[in-house]
FIBALUM-253832 format. One record per residue: residue in one letter; y, x negated, z of N, C-alpha, C, O in turn. Coordinates in steps of 0.001 Angstrom, whole numbers, padded with zeros to 6 digits, always signed. Example, Ala and Ser with C-alpha at 12.3 -4.5 7.8 and 13.67 -1.06 7.14 Angstrom:
BEGIN
a-005690-013190+007800-004500-012300+007800-003300-013200+007800-003319-014236+008465s-002250-012850+007080-001060-013670+007140+000030-012900+007870+001138-013409+008039
! end
This chain:
BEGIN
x-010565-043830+147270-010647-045120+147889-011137-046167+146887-010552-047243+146766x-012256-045827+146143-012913-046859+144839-011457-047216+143572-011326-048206+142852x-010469-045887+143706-009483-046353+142754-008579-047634+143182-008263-048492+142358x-008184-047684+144583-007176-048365+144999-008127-049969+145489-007523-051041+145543x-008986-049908+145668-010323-051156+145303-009755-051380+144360-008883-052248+144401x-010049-050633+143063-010322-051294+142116-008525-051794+141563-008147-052791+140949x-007993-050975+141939-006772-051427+141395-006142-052769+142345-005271-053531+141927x-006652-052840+143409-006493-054185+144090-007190-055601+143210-006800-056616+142632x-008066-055115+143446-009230-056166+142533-008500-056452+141182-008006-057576+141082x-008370-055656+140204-007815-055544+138815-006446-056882+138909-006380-057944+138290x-005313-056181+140117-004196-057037+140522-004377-058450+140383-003969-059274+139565x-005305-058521+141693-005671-059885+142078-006043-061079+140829-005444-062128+140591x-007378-060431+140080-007817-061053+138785-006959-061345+137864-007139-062315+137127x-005899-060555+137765-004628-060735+136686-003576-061631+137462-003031-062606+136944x-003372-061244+138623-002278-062488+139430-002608-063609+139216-001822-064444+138769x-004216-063926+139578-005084-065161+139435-005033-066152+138324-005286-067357+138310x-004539-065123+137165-004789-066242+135918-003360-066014+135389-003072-065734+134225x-002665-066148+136232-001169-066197+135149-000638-067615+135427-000673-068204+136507x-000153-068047+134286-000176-069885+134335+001420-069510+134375+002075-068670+133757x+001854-070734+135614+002960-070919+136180+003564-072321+135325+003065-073443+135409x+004389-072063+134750+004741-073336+134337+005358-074151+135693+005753-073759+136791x+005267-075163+135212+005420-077059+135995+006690-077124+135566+006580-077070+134341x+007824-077207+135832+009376-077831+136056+008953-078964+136656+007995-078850+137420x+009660-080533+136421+009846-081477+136977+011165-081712+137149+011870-082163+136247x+011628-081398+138424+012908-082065+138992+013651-083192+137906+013030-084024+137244x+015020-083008+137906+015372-084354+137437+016269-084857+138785+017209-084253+139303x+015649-086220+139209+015919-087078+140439+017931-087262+139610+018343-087572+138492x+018498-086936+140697+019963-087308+140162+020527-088421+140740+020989-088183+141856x+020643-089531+140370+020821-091048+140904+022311-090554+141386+023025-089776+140754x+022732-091386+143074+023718-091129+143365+024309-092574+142801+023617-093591+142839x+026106-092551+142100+026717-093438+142062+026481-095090+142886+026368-096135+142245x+026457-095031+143910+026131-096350+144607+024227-096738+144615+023646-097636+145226x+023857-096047+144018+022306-096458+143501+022249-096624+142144+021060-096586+141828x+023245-096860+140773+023263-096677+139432+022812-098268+139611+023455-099004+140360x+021616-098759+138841+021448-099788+137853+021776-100302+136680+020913-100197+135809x+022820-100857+136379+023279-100985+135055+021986-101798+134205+021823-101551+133010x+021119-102748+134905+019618-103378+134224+018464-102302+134036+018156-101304+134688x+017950-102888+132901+016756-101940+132770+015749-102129+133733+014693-101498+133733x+016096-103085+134648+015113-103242+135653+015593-103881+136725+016167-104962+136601x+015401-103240+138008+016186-103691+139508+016228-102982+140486+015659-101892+140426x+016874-103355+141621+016390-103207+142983+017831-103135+143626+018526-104146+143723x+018392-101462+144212+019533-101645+144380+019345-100664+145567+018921-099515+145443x+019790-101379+146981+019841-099911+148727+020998-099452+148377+021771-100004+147594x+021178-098359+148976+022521-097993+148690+023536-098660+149913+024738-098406+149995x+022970-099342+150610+024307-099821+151839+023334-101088+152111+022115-101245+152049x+024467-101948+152453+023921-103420+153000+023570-103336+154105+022662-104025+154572x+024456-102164+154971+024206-102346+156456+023153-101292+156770+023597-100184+156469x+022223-101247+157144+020580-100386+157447+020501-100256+159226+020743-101117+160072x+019998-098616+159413+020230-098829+161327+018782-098018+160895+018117-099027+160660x+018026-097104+160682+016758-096198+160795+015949-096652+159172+014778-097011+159050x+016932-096508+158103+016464-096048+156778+017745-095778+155857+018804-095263+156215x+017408-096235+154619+018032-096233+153826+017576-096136+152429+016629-096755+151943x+018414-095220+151781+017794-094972+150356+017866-095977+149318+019015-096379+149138x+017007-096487+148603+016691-097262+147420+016199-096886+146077+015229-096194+145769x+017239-097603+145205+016991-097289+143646+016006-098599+142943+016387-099768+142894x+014931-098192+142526+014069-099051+142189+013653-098688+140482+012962-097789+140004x+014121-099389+140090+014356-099574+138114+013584-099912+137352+013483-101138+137293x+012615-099072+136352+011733-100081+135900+011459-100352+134359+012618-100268+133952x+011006-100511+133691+010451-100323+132531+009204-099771+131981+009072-099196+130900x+008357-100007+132815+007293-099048+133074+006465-098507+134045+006514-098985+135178x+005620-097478+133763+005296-096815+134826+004051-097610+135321+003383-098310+134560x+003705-097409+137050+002894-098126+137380+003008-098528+139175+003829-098030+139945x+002039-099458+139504+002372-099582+140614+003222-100732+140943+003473-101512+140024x+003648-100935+141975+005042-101811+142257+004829-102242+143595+004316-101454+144390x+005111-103239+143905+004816-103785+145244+006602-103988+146065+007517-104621+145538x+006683-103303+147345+007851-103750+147478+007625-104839+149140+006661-104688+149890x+008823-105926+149395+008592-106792+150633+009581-106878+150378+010361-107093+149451x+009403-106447+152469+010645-107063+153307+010380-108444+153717+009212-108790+153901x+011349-109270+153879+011904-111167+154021+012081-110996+155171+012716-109959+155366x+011723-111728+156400+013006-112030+157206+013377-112989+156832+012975-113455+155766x+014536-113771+157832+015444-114743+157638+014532-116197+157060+014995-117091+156351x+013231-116104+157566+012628-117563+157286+011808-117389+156080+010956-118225+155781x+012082-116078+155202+011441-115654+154217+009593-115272+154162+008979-115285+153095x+008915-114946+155535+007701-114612+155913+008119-113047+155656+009243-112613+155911x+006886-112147+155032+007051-110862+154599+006623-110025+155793+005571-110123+156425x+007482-109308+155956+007430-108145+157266+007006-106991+157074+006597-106330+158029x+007010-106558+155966+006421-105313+155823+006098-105530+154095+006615-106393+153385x+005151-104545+153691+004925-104683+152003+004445-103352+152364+003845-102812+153294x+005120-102960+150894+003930-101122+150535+004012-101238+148684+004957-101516+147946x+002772-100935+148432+002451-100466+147216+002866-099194+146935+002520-098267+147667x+003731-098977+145743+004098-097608+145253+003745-097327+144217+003137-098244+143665x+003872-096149+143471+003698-095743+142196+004935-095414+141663+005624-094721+142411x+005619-095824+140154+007077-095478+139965+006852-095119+138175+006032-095638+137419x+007534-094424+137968+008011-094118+137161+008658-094659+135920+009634-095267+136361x+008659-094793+134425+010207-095238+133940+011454-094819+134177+011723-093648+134443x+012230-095678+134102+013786-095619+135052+014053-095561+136263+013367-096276+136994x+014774-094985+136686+015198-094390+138147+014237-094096+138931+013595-093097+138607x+013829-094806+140148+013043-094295+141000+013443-094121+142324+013312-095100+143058x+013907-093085+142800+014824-093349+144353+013992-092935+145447+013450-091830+145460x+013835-094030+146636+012770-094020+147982+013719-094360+148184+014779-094779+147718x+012789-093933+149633+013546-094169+151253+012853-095070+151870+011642-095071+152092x+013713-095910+152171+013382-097141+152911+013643-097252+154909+014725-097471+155454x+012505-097059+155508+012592-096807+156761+012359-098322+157871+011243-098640+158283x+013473-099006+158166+013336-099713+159071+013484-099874+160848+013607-100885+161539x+013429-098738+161137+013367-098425+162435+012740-099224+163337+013304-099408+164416x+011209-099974+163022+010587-101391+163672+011099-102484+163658+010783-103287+164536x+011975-102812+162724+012463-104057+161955+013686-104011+163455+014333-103004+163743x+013760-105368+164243+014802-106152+164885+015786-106263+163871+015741-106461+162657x+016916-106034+164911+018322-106488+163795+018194-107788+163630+017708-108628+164387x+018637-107887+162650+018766-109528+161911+018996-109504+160204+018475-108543+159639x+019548-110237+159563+019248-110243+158025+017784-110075+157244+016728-110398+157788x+017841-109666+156242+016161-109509+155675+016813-109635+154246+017985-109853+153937x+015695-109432+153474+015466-109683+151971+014662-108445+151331+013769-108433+152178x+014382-107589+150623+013981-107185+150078+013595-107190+148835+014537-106976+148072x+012256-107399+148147+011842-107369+146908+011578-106758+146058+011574-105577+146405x+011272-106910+144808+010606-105713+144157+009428-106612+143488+009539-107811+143742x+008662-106360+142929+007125-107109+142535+006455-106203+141679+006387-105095+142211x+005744-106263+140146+005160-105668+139611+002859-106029+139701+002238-107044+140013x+002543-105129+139416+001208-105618+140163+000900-107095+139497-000230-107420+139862x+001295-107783+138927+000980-109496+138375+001571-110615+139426+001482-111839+139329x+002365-109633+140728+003383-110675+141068+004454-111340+140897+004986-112160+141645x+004857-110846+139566+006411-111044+139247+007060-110471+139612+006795-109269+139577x+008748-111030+140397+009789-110473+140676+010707-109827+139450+011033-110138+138304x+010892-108913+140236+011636-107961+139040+013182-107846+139602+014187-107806+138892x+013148-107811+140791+014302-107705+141760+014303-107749+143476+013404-107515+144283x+015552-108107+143630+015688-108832+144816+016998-108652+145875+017906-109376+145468x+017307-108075+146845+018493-107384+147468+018373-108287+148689+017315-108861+148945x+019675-108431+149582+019376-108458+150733+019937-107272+151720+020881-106580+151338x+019511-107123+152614+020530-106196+153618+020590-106590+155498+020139-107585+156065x+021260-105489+156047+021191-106568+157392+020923-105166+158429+021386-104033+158294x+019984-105714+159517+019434-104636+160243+020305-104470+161316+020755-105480+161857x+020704-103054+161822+022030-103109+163125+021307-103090+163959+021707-103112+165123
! end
């Protein structure tokens, strides 16, 4: 019984320290999200009913402010993100948002626009 202890124990301690390497995904930009700018703000469809995916472009890494417009240009929603260089693809969920036209931004933490879309809510 003390052998199969110990050979449990022995297992465990050796399972414990075996370093797993880290793979990072490479995000594969779909065609209708490609940015030809080194920096920009592209949904993949104008027309939005729940959510829709967004390619957000940058130059450097950091946080990013994104806002929704409505029509009279008052901001309806804002979220702070964290992005990456290049390609950054989120999902953009408007399910609260009334149909109507909107605006979408992109904003780096100084407040400069970097990019700017519109789309229309069904």
């Amino acid at each position: 019984m003390k052998k199969i202890f110990s050979i449990v124990i022995v297992s465990a301690i050796l399972s414990g320290c075996y370093k797993e390497d880290i793979v990072t995904p490479m995000v594969e930009v779909a065609p209708e999200l490609k940015i030809a700018n080194s920096v920009g703000i592209k949904l993949q469809t104008v027309f939005v009913t729940n959510e829709v995916a967004m390619n957000v472009k940058t130059e450097t890494a950091g946080k990013v402010t994104i806002k929704i417009f409505d029509i009279s240009n008052k901001v309806v929603s804002k979220e702070e993100v964290d992005v990456k260089v290049g390609d950054n693809v989120l999902k953009v969920y408007t399910s609260a948002l009334p149909s109507s036209a909107y605006r979408i931004g992109l904003f780096d933490s100084a407040g400069n626009k970097l990019g700017i879309t519109d789309f229309n809510k069904l």
